[in-house]
C-alpha positions in Angstrom: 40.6 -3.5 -14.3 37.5 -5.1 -15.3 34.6 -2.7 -16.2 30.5 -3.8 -17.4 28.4 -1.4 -19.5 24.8 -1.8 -19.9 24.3 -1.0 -23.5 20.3 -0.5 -24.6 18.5 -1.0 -27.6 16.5 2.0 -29.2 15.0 3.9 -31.8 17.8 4.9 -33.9 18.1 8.9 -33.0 18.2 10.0 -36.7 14.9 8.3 -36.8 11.7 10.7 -35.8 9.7 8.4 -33.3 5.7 8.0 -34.1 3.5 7.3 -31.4 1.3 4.5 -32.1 -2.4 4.6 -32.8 -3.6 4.1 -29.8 -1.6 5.9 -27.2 0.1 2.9 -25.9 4.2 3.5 -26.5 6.3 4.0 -29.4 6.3 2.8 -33.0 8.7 0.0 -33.3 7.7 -2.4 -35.9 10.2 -2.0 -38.9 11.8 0.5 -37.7 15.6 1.0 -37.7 16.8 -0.2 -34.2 20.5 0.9 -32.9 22.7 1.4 -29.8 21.3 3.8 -27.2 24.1 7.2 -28.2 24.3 7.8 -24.0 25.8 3.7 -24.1 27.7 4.1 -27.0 29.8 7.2 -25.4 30.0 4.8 -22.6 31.6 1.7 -24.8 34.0 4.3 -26.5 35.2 5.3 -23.4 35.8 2.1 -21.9 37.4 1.1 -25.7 39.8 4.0 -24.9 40.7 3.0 -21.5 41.3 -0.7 -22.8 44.1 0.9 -25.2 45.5 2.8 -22.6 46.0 -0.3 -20.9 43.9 1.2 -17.6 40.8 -1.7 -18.6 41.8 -5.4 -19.2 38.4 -6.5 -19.8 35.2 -5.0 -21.1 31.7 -7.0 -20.2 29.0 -5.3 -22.5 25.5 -6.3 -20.6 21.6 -6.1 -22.4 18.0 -6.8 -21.5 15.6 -7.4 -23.7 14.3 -9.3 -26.8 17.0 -11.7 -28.3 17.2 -8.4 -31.1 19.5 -7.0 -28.5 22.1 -9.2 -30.1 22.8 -7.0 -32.4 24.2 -4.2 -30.3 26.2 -6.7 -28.2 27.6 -7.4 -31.5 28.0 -3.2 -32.1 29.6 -2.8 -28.8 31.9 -5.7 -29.6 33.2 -5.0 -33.0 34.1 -1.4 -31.5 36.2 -3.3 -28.9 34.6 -4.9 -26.0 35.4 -8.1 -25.3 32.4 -10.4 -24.5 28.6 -9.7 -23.7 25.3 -11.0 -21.9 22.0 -11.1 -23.1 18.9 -11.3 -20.8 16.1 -12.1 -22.7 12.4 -11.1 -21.8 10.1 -9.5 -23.7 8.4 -7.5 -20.9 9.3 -4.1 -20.4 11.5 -3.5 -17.4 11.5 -0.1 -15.9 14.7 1.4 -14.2 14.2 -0.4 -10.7 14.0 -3.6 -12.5 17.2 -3.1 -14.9 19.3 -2.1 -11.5 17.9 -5.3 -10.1 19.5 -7.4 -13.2 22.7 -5.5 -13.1 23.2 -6.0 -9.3 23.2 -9.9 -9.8 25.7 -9.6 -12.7 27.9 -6.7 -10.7 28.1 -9.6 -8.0 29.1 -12.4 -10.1 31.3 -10.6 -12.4 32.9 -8.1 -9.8 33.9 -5.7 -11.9 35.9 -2.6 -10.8 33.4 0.0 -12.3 30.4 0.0 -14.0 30.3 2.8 -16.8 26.8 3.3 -18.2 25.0 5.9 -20.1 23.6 8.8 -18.1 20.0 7.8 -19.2 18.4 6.5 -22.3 17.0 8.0 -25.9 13.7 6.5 -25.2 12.2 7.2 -21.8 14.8 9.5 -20.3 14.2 8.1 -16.9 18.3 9.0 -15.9 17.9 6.5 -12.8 19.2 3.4 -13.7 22.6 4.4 -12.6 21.7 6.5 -9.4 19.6 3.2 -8.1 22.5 0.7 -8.8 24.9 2.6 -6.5 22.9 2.6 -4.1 22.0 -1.5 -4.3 25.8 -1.5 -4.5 26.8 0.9 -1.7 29.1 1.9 -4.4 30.1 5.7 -5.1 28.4 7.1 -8.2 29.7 9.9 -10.5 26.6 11.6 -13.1 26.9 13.0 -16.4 30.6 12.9 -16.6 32.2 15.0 -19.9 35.6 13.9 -18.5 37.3 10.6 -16.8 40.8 10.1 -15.5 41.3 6.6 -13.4 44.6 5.6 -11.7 45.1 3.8 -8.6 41.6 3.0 -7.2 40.3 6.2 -7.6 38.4 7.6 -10.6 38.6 11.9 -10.8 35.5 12.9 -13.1 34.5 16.4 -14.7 30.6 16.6 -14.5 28.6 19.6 -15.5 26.3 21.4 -12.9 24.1 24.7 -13.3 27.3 27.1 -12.2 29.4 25.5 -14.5 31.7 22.1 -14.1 32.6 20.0 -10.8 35.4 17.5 -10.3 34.8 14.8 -8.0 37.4 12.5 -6.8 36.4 8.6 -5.8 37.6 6.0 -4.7 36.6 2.4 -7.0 34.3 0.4 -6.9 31.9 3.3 -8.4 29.3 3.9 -10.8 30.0 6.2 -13.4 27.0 7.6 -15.9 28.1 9.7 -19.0 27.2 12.5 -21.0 27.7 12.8 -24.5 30.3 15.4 -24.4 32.8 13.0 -23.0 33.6 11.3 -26.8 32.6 10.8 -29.7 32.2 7.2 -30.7 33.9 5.6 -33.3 32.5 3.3 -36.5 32.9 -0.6 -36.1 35.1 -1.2 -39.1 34.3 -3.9 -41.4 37.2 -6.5 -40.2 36.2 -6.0 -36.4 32.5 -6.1 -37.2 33.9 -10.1 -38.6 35.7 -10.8 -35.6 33.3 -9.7 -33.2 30.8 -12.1 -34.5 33.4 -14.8 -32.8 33.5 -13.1 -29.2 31.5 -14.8 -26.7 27.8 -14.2 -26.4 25.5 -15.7 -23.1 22.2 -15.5 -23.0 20.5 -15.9 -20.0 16.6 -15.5 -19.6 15.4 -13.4 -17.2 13.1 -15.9 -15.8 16.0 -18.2 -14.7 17.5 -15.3 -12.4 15.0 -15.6 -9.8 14.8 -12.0 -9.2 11.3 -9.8 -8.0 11.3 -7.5 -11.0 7.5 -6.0 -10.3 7.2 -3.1 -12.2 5.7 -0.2 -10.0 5.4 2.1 -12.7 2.6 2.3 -15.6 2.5 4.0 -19.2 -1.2 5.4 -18.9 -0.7 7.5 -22.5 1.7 9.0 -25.0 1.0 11.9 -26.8 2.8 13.7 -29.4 4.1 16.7 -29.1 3.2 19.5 -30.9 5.3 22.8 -31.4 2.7 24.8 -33.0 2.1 28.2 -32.2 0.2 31.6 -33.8 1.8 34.6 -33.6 -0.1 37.9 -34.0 2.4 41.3 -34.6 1.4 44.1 -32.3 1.2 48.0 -32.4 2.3 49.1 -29.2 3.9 47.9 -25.8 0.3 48.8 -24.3 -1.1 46.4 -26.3 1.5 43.7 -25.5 1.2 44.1 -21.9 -2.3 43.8 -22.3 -2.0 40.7 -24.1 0.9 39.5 -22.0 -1.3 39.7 -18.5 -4.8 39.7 -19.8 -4.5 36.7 -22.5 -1.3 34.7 -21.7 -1.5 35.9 -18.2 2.6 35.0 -17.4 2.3 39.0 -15.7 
């Protein structure tokens, strides 16, 4: 079996984000830069499936500035076996990033495509949902649990009543959630080898694809958890409060 995982590059998450001066995006000049963790579940678990012998070959895929290297060269040294960069250094929104994968899906025809279930920075959780349905594939969200053998793929997902297992049948696109591993740390000697696995980079330009972006950042604002709290006397007077002043009653 052959499997692709789109890997993105993000603020590291033990990093708080600052928005910028002027409301535009996020901070990202000198700061620390890693794997997104919804795509580093994802390598893991394709890593483990590789040394189960289930997955001959892992394709690790990124778009974005020729930084992105460097978590081709992550997702390598923790086991997969070659990647692609597409460089551009506008910002492609989810539509977009399914548009790019679709052309690679085609060319490489992988079995699956195993992805995270959204991404650290922008949460959209859509890239996957859109590419199986360019694909006409089957899609399986926020999986905590995988188990493939013969064409099929059976997947524990977690819903609002508790957990669903879904049974289908390859190829499919699979999303994960971070309670299906927990990733392992690139050693040193693989971390030296994977700098001698093969990297393509491709611009985006020379794809030929309509990647018009139909969305727009108008502002990002910080969030603030502050809150006053006032101790009162009676449950008259936080009724009062509760429908006169909050008015949630």
């Amino acid at each position: 079996m052959k499997v692709i995982v789109p890997v993105k590059r993000v603020v590291d998450s033990n990093i708080k984000p600052l928005v910028k001066s002027d409301g535009s995006g996020i901070e990202i000049n000198g700061v620390k830069m890693s794997m997104n963790p919804f795509d580093e579940t994802a390598v893991e678990e394709a890593v483990q499936l590789k040394e189960k012998n289930i997955v001959t070959e892992i394709i690790v895929i990124s778009i974005g500035e020729i930084k992105c290297q460097d978590i081709l060269r992550t997702a390598m040294a923790m086991g997969a076996d070659r990647g692609i960069l597409v460089t551009t250094d506008q910002a492609v929104e989810s539509l977009s990033v399914a548009k790019i994968l679709k052309h690679f899906v085609e060319k490489e025809k992988p079995d699956f495509v195993l992805m995270g279930k959204q991404a650290s920075d922008d949460d959209m959780n859509a890239t996957g949902q859109i590419l199986a349905a360019k694909l006409g594939w089957a899609q399986g969200t926020f999986i905590s649990k995988l188990e493939l053998s013969e064409g099929k793929a059976k997947v524990t997902r977690e819903i609002d009543d508790g957990q669903e297992i879904l049974e289908l049948t390859l190829p499919a696109v699979l999303t994960t959630d971070l309670r299906l591993n927990e990733p392992r740390y690139a050693s040193l000697p693989n971390i030296m080898k994977a700098r001698k696995k093969p990297l393509e980079t491709v611009a985006l330009t020379d794809l030929g694809i309509d990647l018009k972006n139909s969305l727009e950042i108008v502002s990002i604002k910080e969030f603030s958890s502050s809150r006053e709290s006032i101790i009162v006397d009676s449950v008259d007077a936080l009724l009062d409060k509760l429908k006169n002043e909050a008015k949630v009653i």
